[in-house]
C-alpha positions, 0 to 999 in steps of 0.5 A: 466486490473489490474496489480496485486503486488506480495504479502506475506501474513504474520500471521501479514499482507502483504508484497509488492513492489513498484516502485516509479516513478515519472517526473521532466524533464526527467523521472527517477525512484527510486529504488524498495521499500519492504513494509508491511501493518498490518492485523489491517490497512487492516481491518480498511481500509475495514471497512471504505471503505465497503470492500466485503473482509474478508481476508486480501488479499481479502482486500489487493487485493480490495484496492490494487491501493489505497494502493499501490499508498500511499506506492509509495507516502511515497516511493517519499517523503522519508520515511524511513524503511525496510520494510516501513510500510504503516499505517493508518493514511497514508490514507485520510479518506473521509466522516470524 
């Protein structure tokens, strides 16, 4: 079973949080991160994953984990921003 983020679809894109977590000892976590991905970034990232989706939250839902997973990546290694901005050069790209 997914955990679905709550979103907020914008004209622009979506808005989301993550909770950036990670292990070094003892588990600790960071506090909660506001991010946003452009409706541009969605469709290139369907296009290039072969999304069914044609919405961007069909879109945003379809690669949620992947999303997500790069926002808390970006979250840990301290990019800053308010909200950060998840873009596409974020992501690897695979068969390129």
């Amino acid at each position: 079973m997914m955990n679905h983020s709550d979103i907020d679809v914008t004209t622009a894109g979506i808005r989301f949080s993550v909770q950036p977590t990670f292990r070094f000892g003892s588990h600790r976590t960071l506090s909660g991160a506001s991010c946003f991905i452009s409706n541009e970034t969605l469709e290139n990232l369907a296009e290039q994953r072969r999304c069914q989706g044609h919405l961007p939250e069909e879109i945003f839902r379809q690669l949620e984990k992947e999303i997500t997973g790069v926002a808390n990546r970006l979250a840990l290694a301290g990019v800053t921003g308010t909200p950060l901005e998840v873009r596409y050069g974020n992501f690897i790209i695979r068969d390129q």
